[in-house]
C-alpha positions in Angstrom: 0.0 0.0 0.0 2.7 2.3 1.1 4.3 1.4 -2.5 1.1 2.6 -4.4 1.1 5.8 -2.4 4.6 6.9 -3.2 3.6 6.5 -6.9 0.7 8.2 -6.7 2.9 11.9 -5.6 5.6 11.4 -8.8 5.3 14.4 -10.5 3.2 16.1 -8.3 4.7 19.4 -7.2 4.3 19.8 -3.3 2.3 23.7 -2.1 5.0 25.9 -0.4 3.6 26.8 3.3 4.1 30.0 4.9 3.3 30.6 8.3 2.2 34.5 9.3 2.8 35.6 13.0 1.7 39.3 13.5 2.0 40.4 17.2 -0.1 43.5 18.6 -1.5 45.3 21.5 -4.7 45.4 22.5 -4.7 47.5 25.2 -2.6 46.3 27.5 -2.1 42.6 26.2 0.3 41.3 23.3 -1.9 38.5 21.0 -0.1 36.8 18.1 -2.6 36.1 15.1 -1.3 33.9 13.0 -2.3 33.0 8.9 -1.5 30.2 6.7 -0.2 31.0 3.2 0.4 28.6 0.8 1.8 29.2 -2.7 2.8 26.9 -5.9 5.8 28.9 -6.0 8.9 30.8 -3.5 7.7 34.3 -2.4 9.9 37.1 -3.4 10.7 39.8 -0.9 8.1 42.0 -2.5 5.6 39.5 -2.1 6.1 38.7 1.3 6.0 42.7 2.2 2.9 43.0 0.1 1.6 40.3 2.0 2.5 41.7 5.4 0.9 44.6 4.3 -2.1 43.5 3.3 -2.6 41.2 6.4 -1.8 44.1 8.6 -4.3 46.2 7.5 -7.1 43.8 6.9 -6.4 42.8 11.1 -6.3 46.5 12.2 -9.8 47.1 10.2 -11.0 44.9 11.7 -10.5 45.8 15.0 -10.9 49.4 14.6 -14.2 48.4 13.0 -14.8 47.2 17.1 -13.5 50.5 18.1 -10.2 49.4 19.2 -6.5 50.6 18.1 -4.4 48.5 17.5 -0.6 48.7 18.0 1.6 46.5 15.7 4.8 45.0 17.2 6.0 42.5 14.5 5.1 40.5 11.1 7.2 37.8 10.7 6.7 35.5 7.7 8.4 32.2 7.7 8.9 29.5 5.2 7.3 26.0 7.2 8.0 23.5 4.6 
């Protein structure tokens, strides 16, 4: 069985996973909220910033959408597999 599932992958090109940890304050706590990115091929650097952009603001609007400001400590995006 094993054999037959090896076989089935050849020539199957594997998804690239990204892991996003962006760490804020709310008020007087730090919270990492973490996203999953996956992607056929390598980011490149402008892709990852336009990606830390993008999930940065689409976090804070939705917390200012609660009425809450949000302070951004760090976006780290990191290759997982």
């Amino acid at each position: 069985m094993a054999k037959e599932y090896g076989e089935n992958w050849e020539g199957v090109e594997l998804m690239i996973e990204y892991l996003q940890e962006l760490r804020v304050r709310d008020g007087n706590q730090v919270k990492i909220i973490n996203s999953h990115i996956f992607k056929e091929k390598y980011m490149t650097d402008d892709e990852i910033e336009e990606k830390k952009i993008q999930f940065s603001k689409k976090i804070r609007g939705i917390y200012s959408s609660d009425g809450k400001n949000l302070e951004i400590i760090d976006n780290i995006i990191t290759e997982v597999r």
